[in-house]
N, C-alpha and C positions, 0 to 999 in steps of 0.2 A: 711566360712564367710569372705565378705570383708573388704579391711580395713574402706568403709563407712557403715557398720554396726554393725562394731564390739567397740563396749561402750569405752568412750575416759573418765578419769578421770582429774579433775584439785583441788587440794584440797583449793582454794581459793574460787572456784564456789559455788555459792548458787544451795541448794537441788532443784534439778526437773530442771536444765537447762543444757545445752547441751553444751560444747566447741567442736571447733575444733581438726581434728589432728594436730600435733607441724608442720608446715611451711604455715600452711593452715589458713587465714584470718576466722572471725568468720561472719556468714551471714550479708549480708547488710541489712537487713530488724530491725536486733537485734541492728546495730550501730546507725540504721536512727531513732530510739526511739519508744515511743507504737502510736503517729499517724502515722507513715508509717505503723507498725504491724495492724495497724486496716484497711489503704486503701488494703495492700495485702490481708488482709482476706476477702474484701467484694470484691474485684478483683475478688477473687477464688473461692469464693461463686457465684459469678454474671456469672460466665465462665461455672461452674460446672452446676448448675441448669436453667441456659436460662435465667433468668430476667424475666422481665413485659413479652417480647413478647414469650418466652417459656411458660408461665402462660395462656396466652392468648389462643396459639397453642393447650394447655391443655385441656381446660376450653371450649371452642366453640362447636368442634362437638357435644360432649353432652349435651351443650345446644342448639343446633342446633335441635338436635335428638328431644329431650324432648318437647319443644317448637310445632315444628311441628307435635310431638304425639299430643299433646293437643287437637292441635284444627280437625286434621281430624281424629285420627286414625288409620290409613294408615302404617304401618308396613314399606313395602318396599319404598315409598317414604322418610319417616323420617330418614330410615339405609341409601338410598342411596345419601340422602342431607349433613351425617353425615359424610361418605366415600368421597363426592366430594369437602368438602370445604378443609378438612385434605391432598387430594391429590393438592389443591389450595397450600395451605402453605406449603408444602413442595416445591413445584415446582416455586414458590417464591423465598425460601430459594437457591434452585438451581441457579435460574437463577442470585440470586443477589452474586452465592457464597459464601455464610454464613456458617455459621455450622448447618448441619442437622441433628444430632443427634438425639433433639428433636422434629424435625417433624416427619423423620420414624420415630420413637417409638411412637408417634399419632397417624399416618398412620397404622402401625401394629393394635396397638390399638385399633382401629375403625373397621380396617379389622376382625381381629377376634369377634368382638362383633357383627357386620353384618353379617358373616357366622353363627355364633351361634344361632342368632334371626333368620335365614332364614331358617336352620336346622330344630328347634324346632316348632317354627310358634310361638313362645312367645317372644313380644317386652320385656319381663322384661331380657333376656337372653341377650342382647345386652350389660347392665352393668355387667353379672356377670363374663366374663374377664377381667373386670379390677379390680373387686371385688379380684378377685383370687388373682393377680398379686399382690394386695394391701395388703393380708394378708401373701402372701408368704414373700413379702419386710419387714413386720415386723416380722415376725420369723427371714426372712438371718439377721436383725442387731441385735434383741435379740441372737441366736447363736451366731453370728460370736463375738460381746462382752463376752458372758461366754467362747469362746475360746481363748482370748486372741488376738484377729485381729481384731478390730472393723471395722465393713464394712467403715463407715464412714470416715475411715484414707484408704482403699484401693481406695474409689473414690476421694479425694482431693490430696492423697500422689504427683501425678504426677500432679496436678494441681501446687501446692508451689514448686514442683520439689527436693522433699524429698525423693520421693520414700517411700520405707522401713523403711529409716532409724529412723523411730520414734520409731520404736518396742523396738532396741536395746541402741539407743543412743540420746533417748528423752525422759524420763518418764513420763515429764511434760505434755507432749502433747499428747502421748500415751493414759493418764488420760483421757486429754479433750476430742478425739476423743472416748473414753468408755463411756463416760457420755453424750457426742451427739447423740452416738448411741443408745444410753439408749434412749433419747428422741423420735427421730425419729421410733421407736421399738416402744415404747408405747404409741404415738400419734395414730402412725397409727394402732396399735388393739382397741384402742379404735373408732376411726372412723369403722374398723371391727365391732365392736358389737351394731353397731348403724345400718348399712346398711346391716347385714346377715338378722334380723329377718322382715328387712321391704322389704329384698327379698320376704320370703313367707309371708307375712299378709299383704302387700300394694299391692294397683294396682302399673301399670309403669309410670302413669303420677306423683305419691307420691314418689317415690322411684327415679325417675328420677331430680327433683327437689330440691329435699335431698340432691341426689349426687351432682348436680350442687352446691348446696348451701357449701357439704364439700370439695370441691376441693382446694379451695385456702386458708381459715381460718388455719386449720391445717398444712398446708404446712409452709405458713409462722412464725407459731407459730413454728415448727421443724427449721426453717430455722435462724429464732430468737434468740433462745435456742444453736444452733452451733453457731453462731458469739457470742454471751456470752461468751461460753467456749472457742473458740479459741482465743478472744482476750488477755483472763487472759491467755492463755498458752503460754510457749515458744516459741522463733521464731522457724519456720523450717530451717531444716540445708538445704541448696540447694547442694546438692551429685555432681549435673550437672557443679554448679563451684568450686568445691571442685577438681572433677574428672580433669576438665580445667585446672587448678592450679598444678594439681599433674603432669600433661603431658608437661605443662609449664615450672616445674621444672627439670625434665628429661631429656627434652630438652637440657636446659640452661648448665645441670651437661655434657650433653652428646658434646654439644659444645667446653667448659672449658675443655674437657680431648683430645679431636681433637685438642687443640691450644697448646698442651704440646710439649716442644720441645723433640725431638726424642735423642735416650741414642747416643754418639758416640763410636763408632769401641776404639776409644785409652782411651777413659774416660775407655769402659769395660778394656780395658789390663791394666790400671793403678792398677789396683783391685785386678790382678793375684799375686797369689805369684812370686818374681823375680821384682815388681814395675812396670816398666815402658814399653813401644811398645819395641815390641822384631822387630831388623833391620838384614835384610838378607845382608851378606858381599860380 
C-alpha cells in the first residue's frame, strides 16, 4: 500500500473527510469552498460522459436507423445510413482532434448492431447489442458496489485525479460513489425491463422508438443523481499533486544535504583521543 492510499487520520477532522499526509497541502478544490467543488464535479462529469454532443453521437444513429425503417422498410439501407453517419462523427471528431472515445464506442455500436441485423435478417436485432451492453453495465455497477469498488469511482477516479485513493482515505466519497452506482445500476435495469419484453412482443419500428425515446431521460436522471451525491461528498484528494509535492520535497531535502559543508581532515583528529592534529617532526 502506498503512502497515497494508505488512510491518514486527524483527530480534529470531521467524520467522512479526508486530510492530507503531514507536509502535504489539503486539495485546492476543499480550500476553494463547495462552488468550486460543484464547478469540478460538473467539469468531471461533462469530461467523463461527452456532454450534449456525446448525447447527440449517442442518440442519432438509432434515430437515424428507426426513422428510415419507418418509412421504407429496407433493412440494409436503414443499418447502413446508421453505420455511415456514426462513421461521419467520429471522423469529425478526428479531424477536429477531440476526444474520440465516444464516437468509437457509437461506431462499434452501430457496427455490431448492423452485423447482427444482417446475420439474422431481423431489423429488431440491430438494438439487441446495445440492449446487451445496457444490461451487462447495470449488473458491472450493481456488483462492482456489493464488492466494495463502485464502478462509478473507477471511471471518475482519474478524471478528479484521485485515482484510488477514495477506497482507503475517503469514506465520504467512497459512500457517494456507492450510492451513484447504486443509481446508475438501477436506472438502467429498469430501462432493461422495459425494452427486453418489447423485444419479443413489438415490431422494430415500436421498440425502435422506445429506444430512441429512452436514451437520454435516464441517462440524465443517472447523471443527476451523481452530481447530487458528489457534490454533498468530500473533495477528492488529487494523489497527482500530492505525488508533485512529495518529489518537490525530496528534492529540496536532497539539495539542503548537497550544501552541507564537508567534515575537515583536523576537525576529525580533534576528536581522537591525544586532542589535537598529530605533526610529523
Amino acid at each position: 500500500m502506498t503512502s497515497y492510499d494508505r488512510p491518514t487520520t486527524d483527530p480534529d477532522a470531521s467524520p467522512g473527510h479526508a486530510t492530507a499526509p503531514a507536509g502535504l497541502s489539503a486539495p485546492p478544490e476543499a480550500a476553494a469552498g463547495p462552488d468550486a467543488g460543484r464547478e469540478v464535479t460538473e467539469a468531471a462529469l461533462f469530461e467523463a460522459f461527452g456532454g450534449v454532443r456525446g448525447m447527440v453521437e449517442t442518440v442519432l444513429p438509432g434515430l437515424l436507423f428507426v426513422a428510415i425503417f419507418t418509412v421504407n422498410k429496407d433493412l440494409h439501407i436503414s443499418a447502413i445510413a446508421a453505420l455511415a453517419v456514426s462513421l461521419v462523427l467520429c471522423a469529425v471528431r478526428l479531424i477536429r482532434r477531440d476526444t474520440v472515445k465516444h464516437a468509437f464506442s457509437g461506431v462499434f455500436g452501430v457496427a455490431f448492431g448492423v452485423v447482427f441485423a444482417m446475420m439474422t435478417g431481423n431489423a429488431k436485432d440491430f438494438y439487441l447489442p446495445g440492449m446487451l451492453y445496457t444490461l451487462g453495465l447495470a449488473l458491472a455497477y450493481i456488483v462492482s458496489t456489493l464488492a466494495g469498488v463502485p464502478l462509478i469511482g473507477l471511471i471518475l477516479g482519474p478524471v478528479f485525479k484521485e485515482n484510488l485513493s477514495w477506497r482507503t482515505r475517503n469514506p465520504g466519497r467512497k459512500a457517494a460513489y456507492a450510492k451513484a452506482s447504486w443509481a446508475w445500476g438501477l436506472i438502467l435495469l429498469a430501462k432493461c425491463l422495459i425494452l427486453f419484453p418489447l423485444y419479443w412482443w413489438a415490431d422494430t419500428t415500436q421498440l425502435g422508438w422506445v429506444l430512441v425515446a429512452l436514451k437520454i431521460p435516464p441517462f440524465l436522471l443517472a447523471l443527476y443523481l451523481t452530481w447530487v451525491f458528489l457534490v454533498k461528498a468530500p473533495a477528492p484528494i488529487d494523489v497527482f499533486a500530492e505525488m508533485e509535492a512529495q518529489e518537490k520535497a525530496e528534492e529540496a531535502e536532497r539539495e539542503r544535504q548537497r550544501g552541507l559543508p564537508a567534515t575537515a581532515p583536523d576537525a576529525a583528529a580533534a576528536d581522537r583521543p591525544g586532542g589535537g592534529p598529530r605533526h610529523r617532526r
